[in-house]
N, C-alpha and C positions, 0 to 999 in steps of 0.2 A: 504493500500500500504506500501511496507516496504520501512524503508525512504533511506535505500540504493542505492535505483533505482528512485527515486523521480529526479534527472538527468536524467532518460532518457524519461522523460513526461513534456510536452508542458507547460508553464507557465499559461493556459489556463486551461488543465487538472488538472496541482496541483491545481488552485482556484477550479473548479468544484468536486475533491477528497476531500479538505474542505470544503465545502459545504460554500465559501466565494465568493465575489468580489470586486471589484476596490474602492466601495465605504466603506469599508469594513464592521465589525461586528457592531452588535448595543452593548452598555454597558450590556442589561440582558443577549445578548447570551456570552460577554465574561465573566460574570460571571457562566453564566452554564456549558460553557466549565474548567474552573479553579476549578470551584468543583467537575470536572470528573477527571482531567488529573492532578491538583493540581498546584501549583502556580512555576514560572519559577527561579526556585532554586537549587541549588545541597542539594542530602541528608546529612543529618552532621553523619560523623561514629561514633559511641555509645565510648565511652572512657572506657576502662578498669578503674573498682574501686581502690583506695586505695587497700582494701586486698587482691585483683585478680594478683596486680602487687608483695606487699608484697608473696602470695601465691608460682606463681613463682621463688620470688627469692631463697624462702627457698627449695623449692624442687628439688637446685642444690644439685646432688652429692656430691661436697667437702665442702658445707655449710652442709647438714646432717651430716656425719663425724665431721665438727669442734663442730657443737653443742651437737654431743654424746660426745666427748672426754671433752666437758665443764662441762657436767653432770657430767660424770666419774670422773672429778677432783675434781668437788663440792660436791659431794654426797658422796666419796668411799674414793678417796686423801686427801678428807680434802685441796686441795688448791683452797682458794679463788681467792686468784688472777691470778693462770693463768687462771682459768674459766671467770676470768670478763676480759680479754684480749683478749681471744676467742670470747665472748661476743662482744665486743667493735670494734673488725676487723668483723665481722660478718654485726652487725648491719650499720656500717660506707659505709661497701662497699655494702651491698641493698641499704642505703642511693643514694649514686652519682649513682647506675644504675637506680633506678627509676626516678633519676631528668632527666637523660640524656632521658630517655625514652620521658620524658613528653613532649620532644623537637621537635618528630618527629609528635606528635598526631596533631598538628597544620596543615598539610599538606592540609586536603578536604577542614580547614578554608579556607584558603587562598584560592585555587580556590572558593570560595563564595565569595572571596571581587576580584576577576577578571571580576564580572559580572558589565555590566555597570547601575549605578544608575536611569537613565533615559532612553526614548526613542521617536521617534517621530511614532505616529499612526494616520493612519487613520481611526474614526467610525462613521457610521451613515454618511461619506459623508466629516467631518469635520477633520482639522488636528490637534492633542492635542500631550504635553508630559505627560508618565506616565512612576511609578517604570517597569524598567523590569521584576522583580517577577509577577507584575500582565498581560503581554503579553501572550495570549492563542495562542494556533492551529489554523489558519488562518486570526490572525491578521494580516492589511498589515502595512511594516514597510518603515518609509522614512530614506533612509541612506545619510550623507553628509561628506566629508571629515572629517577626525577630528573623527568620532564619533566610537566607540565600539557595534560592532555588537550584539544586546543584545540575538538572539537564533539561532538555526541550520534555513535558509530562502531558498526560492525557488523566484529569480531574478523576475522579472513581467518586468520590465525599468531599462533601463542600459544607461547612457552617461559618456566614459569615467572611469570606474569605474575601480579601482585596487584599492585592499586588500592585507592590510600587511598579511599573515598568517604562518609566521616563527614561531611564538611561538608554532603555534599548527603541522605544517610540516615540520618546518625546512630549507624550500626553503627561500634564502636572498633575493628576489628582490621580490617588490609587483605582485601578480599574478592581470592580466587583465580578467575580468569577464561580459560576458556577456551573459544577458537575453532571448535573441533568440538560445543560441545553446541548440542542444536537440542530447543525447547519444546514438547510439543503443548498443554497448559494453558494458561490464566491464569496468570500469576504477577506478585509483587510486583518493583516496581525494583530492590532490594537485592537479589534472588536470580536476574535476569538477569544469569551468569556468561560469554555469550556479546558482550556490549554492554559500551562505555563510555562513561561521560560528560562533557561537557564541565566545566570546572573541576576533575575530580577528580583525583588527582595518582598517578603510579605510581611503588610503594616499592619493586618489585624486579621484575625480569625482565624481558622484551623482546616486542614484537606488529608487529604489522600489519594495517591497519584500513579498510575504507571509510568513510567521510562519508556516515551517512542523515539528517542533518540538522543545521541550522546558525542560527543567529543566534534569534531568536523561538520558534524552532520546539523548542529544543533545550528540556530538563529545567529548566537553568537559566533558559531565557526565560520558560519558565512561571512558574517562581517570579516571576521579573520581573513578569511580565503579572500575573499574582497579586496582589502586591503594589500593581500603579497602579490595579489595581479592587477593592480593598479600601477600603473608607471607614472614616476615622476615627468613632466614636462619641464621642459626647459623654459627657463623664465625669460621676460621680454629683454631687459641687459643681457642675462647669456646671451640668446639669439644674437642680439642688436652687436655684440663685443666678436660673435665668430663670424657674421658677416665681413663686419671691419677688418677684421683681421686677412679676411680672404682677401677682398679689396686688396688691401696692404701688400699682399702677401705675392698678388700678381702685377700689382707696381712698380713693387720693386725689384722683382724677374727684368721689366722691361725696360727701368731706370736706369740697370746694369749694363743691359743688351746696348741701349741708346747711346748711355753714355762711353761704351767702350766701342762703339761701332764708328761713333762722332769723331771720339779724339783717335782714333787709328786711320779712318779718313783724314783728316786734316792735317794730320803727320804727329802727332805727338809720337813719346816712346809709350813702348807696350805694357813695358812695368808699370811707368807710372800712372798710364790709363787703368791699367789692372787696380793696382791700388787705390784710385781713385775713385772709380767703380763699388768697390765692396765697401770701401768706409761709406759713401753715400747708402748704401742698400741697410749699411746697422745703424746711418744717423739718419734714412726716412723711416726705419720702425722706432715709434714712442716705446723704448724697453724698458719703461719707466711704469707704462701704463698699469701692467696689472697689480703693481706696487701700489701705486696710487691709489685705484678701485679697492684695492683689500684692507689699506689706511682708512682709507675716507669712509666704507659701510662698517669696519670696525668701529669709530669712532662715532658713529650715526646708534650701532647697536647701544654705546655708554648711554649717549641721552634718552635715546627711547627707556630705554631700561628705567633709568633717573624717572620716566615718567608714566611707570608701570609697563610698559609692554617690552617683553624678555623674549629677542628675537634671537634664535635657535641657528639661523643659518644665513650666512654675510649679505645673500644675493637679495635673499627676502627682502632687508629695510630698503633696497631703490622699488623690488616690484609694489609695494604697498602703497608707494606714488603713483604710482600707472591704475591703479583701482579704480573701475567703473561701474560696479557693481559689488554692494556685500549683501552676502546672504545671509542673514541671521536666523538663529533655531529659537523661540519665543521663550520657552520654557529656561530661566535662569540667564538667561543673557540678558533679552529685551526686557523681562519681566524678575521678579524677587525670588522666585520658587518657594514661596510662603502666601499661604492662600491668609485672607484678608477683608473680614466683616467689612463691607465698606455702606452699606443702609439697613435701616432698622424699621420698619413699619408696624407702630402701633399706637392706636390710640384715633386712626382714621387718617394718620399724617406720616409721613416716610424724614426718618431723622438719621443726619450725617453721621460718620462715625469715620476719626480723625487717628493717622497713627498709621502705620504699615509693617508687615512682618507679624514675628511675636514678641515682639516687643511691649509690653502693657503700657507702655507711654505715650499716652495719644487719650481723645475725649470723645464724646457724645453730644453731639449737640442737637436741641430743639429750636428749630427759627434760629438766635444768636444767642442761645442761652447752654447754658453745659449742663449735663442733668445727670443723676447716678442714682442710687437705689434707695438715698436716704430723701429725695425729695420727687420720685418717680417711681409710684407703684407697679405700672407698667413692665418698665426695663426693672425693676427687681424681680420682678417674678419671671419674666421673658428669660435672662441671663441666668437664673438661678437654675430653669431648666435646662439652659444650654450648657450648666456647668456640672450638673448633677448627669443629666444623662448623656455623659462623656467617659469612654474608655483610659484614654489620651492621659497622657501627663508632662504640664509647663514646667518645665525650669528656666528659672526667672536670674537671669545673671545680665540685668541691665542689656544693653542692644546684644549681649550674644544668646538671648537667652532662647531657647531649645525644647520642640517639642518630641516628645517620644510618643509615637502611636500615629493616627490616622490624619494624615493633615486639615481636613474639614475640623474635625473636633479640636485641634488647635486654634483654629482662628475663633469658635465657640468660647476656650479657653480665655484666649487672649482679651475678647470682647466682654467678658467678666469681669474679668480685670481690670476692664479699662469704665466700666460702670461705676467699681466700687467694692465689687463683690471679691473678697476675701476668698479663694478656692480653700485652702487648708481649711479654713472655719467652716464653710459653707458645705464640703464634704465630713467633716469631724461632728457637726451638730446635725446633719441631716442625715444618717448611715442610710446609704440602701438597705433596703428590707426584702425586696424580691425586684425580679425584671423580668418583660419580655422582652429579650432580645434582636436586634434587626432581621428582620427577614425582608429580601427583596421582593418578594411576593405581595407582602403585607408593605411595604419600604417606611416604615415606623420604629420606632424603640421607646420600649416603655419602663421606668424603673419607679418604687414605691419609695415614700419617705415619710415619717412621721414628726408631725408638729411645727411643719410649716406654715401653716395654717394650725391656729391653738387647739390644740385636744382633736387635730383631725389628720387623718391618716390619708398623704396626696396623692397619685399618679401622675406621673410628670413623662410625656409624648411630644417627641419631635419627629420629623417624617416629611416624609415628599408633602408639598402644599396642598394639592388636587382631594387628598388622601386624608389630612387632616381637618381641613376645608369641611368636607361631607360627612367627617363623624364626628362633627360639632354643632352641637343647636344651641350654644350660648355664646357670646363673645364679651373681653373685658373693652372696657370701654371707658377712660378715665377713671377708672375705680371701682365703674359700676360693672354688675354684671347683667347682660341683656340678651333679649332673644337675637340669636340670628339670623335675622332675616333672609331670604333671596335676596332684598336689596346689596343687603350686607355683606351677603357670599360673594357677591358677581364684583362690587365692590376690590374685594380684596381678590378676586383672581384675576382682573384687571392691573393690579399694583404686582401681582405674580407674573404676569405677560410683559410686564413695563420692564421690571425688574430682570426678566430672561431675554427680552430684545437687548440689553445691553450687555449681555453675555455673563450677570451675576448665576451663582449658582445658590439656589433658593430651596430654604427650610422654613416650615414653619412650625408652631409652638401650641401648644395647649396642655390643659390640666383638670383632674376629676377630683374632689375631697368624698371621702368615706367616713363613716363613725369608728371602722377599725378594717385593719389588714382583710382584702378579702379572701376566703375559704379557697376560691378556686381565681387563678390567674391565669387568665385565657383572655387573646383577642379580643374574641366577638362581644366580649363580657364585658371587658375592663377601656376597651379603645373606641367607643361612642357616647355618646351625650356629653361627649369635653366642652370646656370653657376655651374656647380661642383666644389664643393670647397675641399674637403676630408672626412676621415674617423676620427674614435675616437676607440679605443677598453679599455673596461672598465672591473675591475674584482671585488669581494670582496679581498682582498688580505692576503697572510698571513702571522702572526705574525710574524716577522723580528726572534725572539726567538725561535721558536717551532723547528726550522730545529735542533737546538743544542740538544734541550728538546731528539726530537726523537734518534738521533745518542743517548746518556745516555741510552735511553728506553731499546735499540739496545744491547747495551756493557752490559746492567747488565740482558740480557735476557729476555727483555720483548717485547711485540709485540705489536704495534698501530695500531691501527682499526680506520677506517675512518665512523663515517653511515650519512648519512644528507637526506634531503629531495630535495639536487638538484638535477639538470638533469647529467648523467653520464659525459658527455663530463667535466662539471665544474665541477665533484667530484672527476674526476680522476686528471684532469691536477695540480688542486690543493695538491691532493695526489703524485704524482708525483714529483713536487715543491719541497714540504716538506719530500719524501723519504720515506714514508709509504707504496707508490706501486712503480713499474719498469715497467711493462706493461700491455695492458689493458685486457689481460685474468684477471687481480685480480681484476675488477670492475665488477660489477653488476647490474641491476636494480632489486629494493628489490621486483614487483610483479613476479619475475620468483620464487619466493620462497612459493606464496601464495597455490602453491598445491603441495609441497613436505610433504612427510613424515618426520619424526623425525628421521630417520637414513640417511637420506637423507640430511638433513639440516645439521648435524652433522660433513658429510663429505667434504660440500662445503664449511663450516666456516673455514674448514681448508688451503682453496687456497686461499680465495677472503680477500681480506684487504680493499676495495673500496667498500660498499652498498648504493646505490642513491636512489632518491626518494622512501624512508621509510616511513612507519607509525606506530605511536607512536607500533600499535601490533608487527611491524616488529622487532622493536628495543627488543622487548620482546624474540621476538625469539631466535633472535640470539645471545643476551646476554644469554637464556637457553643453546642453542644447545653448545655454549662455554665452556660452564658451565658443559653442560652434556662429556664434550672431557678430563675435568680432569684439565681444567683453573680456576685458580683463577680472576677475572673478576672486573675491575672496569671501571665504566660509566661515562663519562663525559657529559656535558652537559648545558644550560642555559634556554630552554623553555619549557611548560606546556607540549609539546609532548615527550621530554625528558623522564618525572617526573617517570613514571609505567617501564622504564627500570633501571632508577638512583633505584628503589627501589629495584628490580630483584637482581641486582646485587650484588655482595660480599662486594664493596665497591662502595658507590655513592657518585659521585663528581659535583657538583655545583658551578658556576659562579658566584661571589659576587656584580659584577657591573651590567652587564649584564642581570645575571638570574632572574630571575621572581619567585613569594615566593613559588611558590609550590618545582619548583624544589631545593629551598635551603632546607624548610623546610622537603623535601622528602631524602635528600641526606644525607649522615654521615661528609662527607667534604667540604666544601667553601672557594670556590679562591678568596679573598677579591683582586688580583692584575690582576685577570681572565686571568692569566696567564698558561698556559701549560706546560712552565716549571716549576714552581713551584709543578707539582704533583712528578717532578722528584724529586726536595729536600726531597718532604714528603715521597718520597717510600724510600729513601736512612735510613731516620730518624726510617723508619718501620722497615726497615733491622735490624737497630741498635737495636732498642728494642726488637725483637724479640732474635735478638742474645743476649744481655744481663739476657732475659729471662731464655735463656737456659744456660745462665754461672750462674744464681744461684737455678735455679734449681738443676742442677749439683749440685754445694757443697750444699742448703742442703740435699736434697736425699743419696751425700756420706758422711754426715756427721752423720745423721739420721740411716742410717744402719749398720754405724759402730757401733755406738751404740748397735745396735738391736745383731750383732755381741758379741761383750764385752760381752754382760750378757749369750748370750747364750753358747757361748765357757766355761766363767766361770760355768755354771750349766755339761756342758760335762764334763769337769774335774775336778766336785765334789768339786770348789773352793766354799765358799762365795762369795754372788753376790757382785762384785766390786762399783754398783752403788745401793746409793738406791733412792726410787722411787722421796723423794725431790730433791735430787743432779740431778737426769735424768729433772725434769722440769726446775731445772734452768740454766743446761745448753742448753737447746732449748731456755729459755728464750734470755742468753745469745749471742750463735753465730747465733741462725735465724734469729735475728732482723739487728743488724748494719752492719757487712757485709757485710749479701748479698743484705741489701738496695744501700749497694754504689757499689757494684757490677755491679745492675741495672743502674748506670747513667754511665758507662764508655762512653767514648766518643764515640768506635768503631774502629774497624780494617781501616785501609786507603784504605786497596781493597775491600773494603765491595761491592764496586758496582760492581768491576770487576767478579764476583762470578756469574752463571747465579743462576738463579730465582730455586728457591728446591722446590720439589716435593711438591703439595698440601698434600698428602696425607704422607709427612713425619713426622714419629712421634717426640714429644721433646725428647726423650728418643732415638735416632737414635745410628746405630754401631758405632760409635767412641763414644759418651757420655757413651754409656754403658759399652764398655772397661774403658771408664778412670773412671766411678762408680765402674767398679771390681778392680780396680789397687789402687785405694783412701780408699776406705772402708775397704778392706783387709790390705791394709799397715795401716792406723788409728788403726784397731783392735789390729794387732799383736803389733805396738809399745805400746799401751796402755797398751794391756795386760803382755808384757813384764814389764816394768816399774811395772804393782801389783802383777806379779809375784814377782821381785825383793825385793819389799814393804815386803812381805810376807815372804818372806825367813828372811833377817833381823831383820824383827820387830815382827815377829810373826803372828799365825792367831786370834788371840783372842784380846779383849781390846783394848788399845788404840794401838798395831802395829797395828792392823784391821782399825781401824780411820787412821795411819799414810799411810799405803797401800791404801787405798781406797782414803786419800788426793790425793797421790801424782797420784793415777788412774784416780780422777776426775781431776787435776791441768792437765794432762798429753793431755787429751782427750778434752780440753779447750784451748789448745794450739796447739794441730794438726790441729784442725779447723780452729783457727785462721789466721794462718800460711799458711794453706791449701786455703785460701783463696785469697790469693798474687796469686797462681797459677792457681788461678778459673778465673783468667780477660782473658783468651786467651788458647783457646782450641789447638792451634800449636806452637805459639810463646814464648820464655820463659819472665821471670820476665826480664830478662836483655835489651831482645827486645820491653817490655811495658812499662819499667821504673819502680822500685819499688818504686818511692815518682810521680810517674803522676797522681795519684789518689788519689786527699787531703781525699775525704771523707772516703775513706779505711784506710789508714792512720789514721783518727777518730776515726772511727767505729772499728778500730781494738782493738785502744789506749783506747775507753772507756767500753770494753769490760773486756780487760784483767783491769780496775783500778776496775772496779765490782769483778773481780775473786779476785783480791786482799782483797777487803773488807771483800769478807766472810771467804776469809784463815785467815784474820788477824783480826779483828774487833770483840772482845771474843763474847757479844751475839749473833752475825751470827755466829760465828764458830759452837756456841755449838748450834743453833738451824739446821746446816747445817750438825752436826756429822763432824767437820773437825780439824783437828791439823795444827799447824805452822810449815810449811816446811823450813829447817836449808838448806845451800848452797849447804851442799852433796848433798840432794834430788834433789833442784833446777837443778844441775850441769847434771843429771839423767835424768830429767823428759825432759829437753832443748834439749838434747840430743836426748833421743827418740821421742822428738814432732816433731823432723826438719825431720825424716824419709818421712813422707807422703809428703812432700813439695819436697826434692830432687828427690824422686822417681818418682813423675811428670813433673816436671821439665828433669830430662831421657825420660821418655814417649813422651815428643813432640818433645824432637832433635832425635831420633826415626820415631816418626811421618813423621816429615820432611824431614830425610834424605829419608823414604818410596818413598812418594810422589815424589820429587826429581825424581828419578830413576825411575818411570812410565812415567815421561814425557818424 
């Protein structure tokens, strides 16, 4: 039988499909079943080796490049050390990617350590605890509040039974489960009331269950299995870095080709075209770059972190910029996962009720007034029943304080509290006497108490409203006690409709006095001609924060996606609440999705913001279908059913209090404040880094090509090459390192958020960067080249004018960059509008650049091993002159820019 449908057969049936019964296995058949089917474990996924991960890293694109251009230097150049610097950024950055990695492989652990250690069975008759790894295929299992359901079960006895199963559905309130119902439908997981699951945990009542499935097989193995056959995608900077790199990489094949094809035409020597050739090929790759990138998101992880979100893997903090959609799971993210009296209806009027969680700090209020039990007869007698007939027990430890037992009767709890009402007292002075217990048939609870009423013996009934409604012909009514009329009923089931449109979940309350305990405590006896007292309407509520989170979401272009596993009515009102949807065309229930096609899917992700009762495959879905629309996609999330979309996705997001280790250890991010705004910060921080990315990208690409420029212009007009191949390595040395390191840490643009969300699919290299690479590189060139021409003319082409021209060409072209780099913090803005001293580390990195250039002009054995002369004030006055070219000319180019712009809007 596939255990899919194992709902829709008889508790009778599934024992006889296991070839089991009531008294159940004997110890040799659960051993002979356990050597067929194997022992009730999830599989462990095999770990990528040491050299499988090393293998990888090196057969990125721009890590091949940096290690050919190492060889080349080491083998051909003769330079040691910039091969062992290539070397060193190489190694350093497979280093931190493989530890990040190592971080994620933990994920199927964790689901191993969710399984529960023990369990209670029955065999041969008798009842024993044993590990739940050893529970086979038709072991019967005894469940009791408290315990963790140890595999996928088929109900046998049910009293009272609700299972937490938010972790693996996503629905907040325990689902009620009983062993008599049998399906003939389809139906989703979350509304299989005859089944339970493994890992899910049960908050009240007691069963007895067959084992139809175990280890692999079970809900949660799926997810598991899910999980090890989901492939990482490659994030948009990956992508975006091994494009470049290809680029790069066929550039400079043909920068080689050109320029060795040039200068052997036009007669130079072969050597030194050779030589010349290969130092351009290692000073047009930025071998600085992936140094850079692994600084600057390292650095980006400290602050996010500083600001609660604990990013797991380097690449994540740029993709969390690129975010144009987040998914969020309702349950504990958007909302408290603390259900939350939030109205009170009694007395013919619906009164606030202030405070959230279970926290008893918060009020009651009538019209603008606070009311409690000592001047509201109503709400004492209303609360008193909600505290009396309550399993549940508050622990009161100020905002951490803690329900055990059934979340509904917690917020019951809570709302006592928050009246006035004393629980210890109020349970110590009233002792239960007798009860009838909930039955969902009956969907009531009834418990006795005496001397609630003076010398009178009470029953105290809370219950579905419909239900309580009809077996009441009296109602309280400011004190008084009155008939109930029909007016009265229709009334208050009017305020039970108002109260369920907005997706409260509604109890209501009544009470019977007797002269003494009665003989027989039955139903039909004791649960009619009650006193109506009122109703309650309760919600999970949400986070006071998120409304703000979302509007940010909103303004910088991003869209909130709601998915949970509740029922539509509470996923929407809740979406609603919080501004995610407007009306309920954008909600869903996620099985209308279960037979659409993938173009299909595609199209309806684009209306609906609302998806409810989900399963973990659902979430798969439609995080793809997003995905497949051209969204960049991050998931939020806190439980096991979460985990196989947090991984789908472009960037996954996990809850630090909340979540549960798989989804942390599945996810790239963790809300250590399980906060939702907080992913706001972290996308704003992504922004930033990504844009800083591409401010030094930018210079150095126009610095790197100006170069490429210089030698090659010089070869057209039959000059001496201006650079030679050690002066080209030290100045990549020079301006690719400090610069555009502090480049990377600018603070960021102020409207960074206001800016909608840019094209997934937009490259680093976009039309304005490339403009301002042809406007940078060409002015660099020409002034440099200017200045050796000058050199030249003057000083000669031979001997040391050659050294003196070629000084003042390298001094020249070591200060355009520098310079040029003031102008690289802001692609529109000028230096005037960024501040030229708001950036200390630029400042540094400038200051300790040009004290290098200085040492080798001046310092005699760097000069003469660098081929340089001491430049006199004339040159200086020269070379100052034409370095400032590249810098003012960008500086034009964005009040340009911006006067454009301007005038479009």
């Amino acid at each position: 039988m596939d255990k899919n449908f194992w709902y829709k057969h008889t508790s009778e049936d599934a024992l006889d499909k296991l070839n089991s019964n009531l008294y159940g296995l004997s110890d040799e058949e659960v051993q002979k079943r356990l050597s067929e089917c194997g022992d009730n474990a999830l599989k462990k996924e095999e770990k990528k080796s040491i050299f499988e991960k090393l293998k990888e890293q090196f057969l990125d694109p721009m890590i091949i490049i940096l290690l050919a251009a190492a060889a080349v230097s080491y083998f051909v150049a003769g330079e040691k050390l910039d091969s062992l610097i290539i070397l060193v950024i190489v190694i350093l950055n497979a280093a931190l990617s493989i530890y990040q990695e190592g971080k994620a492989e933990d994920a199927i652990s964790s689901l191993q350590k969710m399984s529960s250690p023990k369990a209670k069975v029955i065999r041969s008759g008798k009842s024993q605890a044993v590990n739940s790894e050893k529970i086979a295929p038709g072991d019967i299992v005894i469940l009791e509040t408290g315990d963790i359901v140890p595999a996928d079960l088929r109900l046998i006895e049910s009293s009272n039974l609700k299972i937490d199963e938010s972790s693996l559905t996503g629905e907040s309130v325990p689902v009620e489960k009983h062993a008599e119902e049998v399906y003939e439908k389809d139906i989703e997981l979350g509304d299989r009331k005859n089944l339970a699951y493994s890992s899910t945990i049960v908050s009240y009542g007691r069963g007895k269950a067959v084992v139809i499935e175990t280890g692999q097989k079970t809900e949660i193995g799926k997810i598991a299995t899910s999980l090890s056959t989901v492939d990482r995608e490659l994030t948009p900077l990956q992508k975006k870095l091994a494009n470049l790199s290809k680029v790069l990489g066929i550039l400079v094949i043909i920068i080689c080709l050109v320029v060795l094809g040039v200068g052997i035409l036009y007669g130079y020597e072969l050597l030194e075209m050779f030589m010349t050739s290969i130092s351009l090929a290692v000073a047009a790759i930025p071998e600085g770059l992936p140094a850079i990138v692994t600084i600057v998101l390292s650095i980006g992880m400290k602050k996010m972190a500083e600001k609660n979100a604990i990013v797991k893997k380097l690449l994540a903090v740029e993709t969390l910029g690129t975010t144009t959609v987040i998914c969020s799971d309702k349950t504990g993210t958007l909302t408290q996962n603390e259900m939350t009296v939030k109205k009170v209806f009694v007395d013919g009027e619906v009164l606030e009720v202030y405070g959230t969680g279970y926290d008893p700090e918060g009020q009651i209020l009538r019209g603008d007034k606070k009311v409690n039990i000592e001047n509201d007869l109503s709400i004492k007698i209303l609360t008193s029943i909600a505290g009396l007939t309550n399993d549940a027990e508050l622990e009161i430890k100020g905002r951490d304080s803690k329900i055990i037992g059934d979340p509904t009767e917690g917020a019951l709890l809570t709302l006592a509290e928050k009246s006035g009402n004393d629980l210890e007292k109020l349970n110590t002075k009233y002792r239960r006497l007798d009860e009838i217990p909930f039955d969902s048939d009956r969907k009531m609870m009834t418990t006795f108490h005496k001397d609630f009423f003076e010398g009178k013996v009470s029953s105290f009934t809370k219950g579905a409203p419909d239900i309580i409604i009809k077996n009441s012909s009296k109602i309280l009514i400011d004190g008084e006690i009155k008939h109930f009329t029909e007016g009265l009923k229709n009334k208050v089931l009017e305020k039970n409709n108002e109260f369920a449109r907005d997706a409260l979940r509604v109890l209501a309350y009544a009470y019977r006095n007797y002269d003494s305990l009665p003989e027989k405590i039955l139903s039909e006896e004791n649960e009619r001609d009650m006193i109506f007292v009122g109703l309650t309407g309760m919600i999970d509520p949400a986070r006071p924060e998120v409304k703000d989170a979302i509007r940010e979401c909103r303004k910088a272009g991003i869209e909130p996606v709601m998915i949970t596993g509740d029922y539509l009515e509470t996923g929407f009102a809740i979406a609603k609440d919080l501004g995610i949807a407007t009306n309920r065309d954008q909600a869903i229930v996620a099985s209308e999705l279960n037979n659409m096609s993938e173009d299909e899917l595609r199209e309806i992700v684009k209306t609906k913001k609302v998806f409810t009762r989900v399963s973990p495959e659902n979430k798969v879905q439609i995080v793809k279908a997003l995905k497949d629309n051209g969204h960049i996609v991050a998931m939020t999330g806190d439980g096991v059913n979460d985990a196989p979309a947090i991984k789908r996705a472009d960037i996954g997001i996990s809850m630090g209090i909340t979540g549960t280790d798989v989804a942390k250890n599945t996810s790239d991010v963790i809300l250590t404040d399980d906060n939702f705004a907080t992913i706001v910060n972290a996308v704003k921080e992504g922004r930033i880094i990504y844009s800083n990315i591409k401010k030094f990208v930018t210079y150095l690409l126009s610095c790197n090509i100006g170069e490429v420029l210089i030698v090659f212009l010089s070869i057209i007009f039959k000059l001496p090459v201006p650079l030679i191949p050690i002066q080209l390595l030290w100045l990549n040395l020079v301006t690719d390192s400090f610069p555009a390191l502090a480049l990377g840490v600018e603070k960021g643009e102020d409207d960074i958020m206001e800016e909608p969300s840019r094209d997934p699919d937009e490259p680093i290299i976009d039309r304005e960067i490339s403009i301002t690479l042809f406007v940078q590189s060409i002015s660099i060139s020409l002034a440099v080249m200017g200045v050796y021409v000058i050199g030249l003319r003057f000083f000669g082409m031979g001997g040391r004018g050659l050294e003196m021209a070629r000084s003042m060409a390298f001094t020249s072209l070591i200060l355009c960059e520098l310079l040029r780099s003031f102008s690289a913090r802001s692609i529109d803005k000028t230096i005037f509008k960024t501040g030229i001293f708001s950036n200390k580390l630029l400042l540094l990195g400038v200051g300790a650049s040009f004290i290098l250039t200085l040492l080798v002009l001046y310092v005699p054995f760097l000069e003469e091993a660098f081929h340089l002369v001491d430049l006199d004030l004339r040159e200086w006055i020269v070379v100052i002159c034409a370095s400032s070219m590249p810098l003012i000319l960008g500086e034009v180019q964005k009040i340009i820019r911006f006067s454009r712009k301007n005038k479009s809007k």
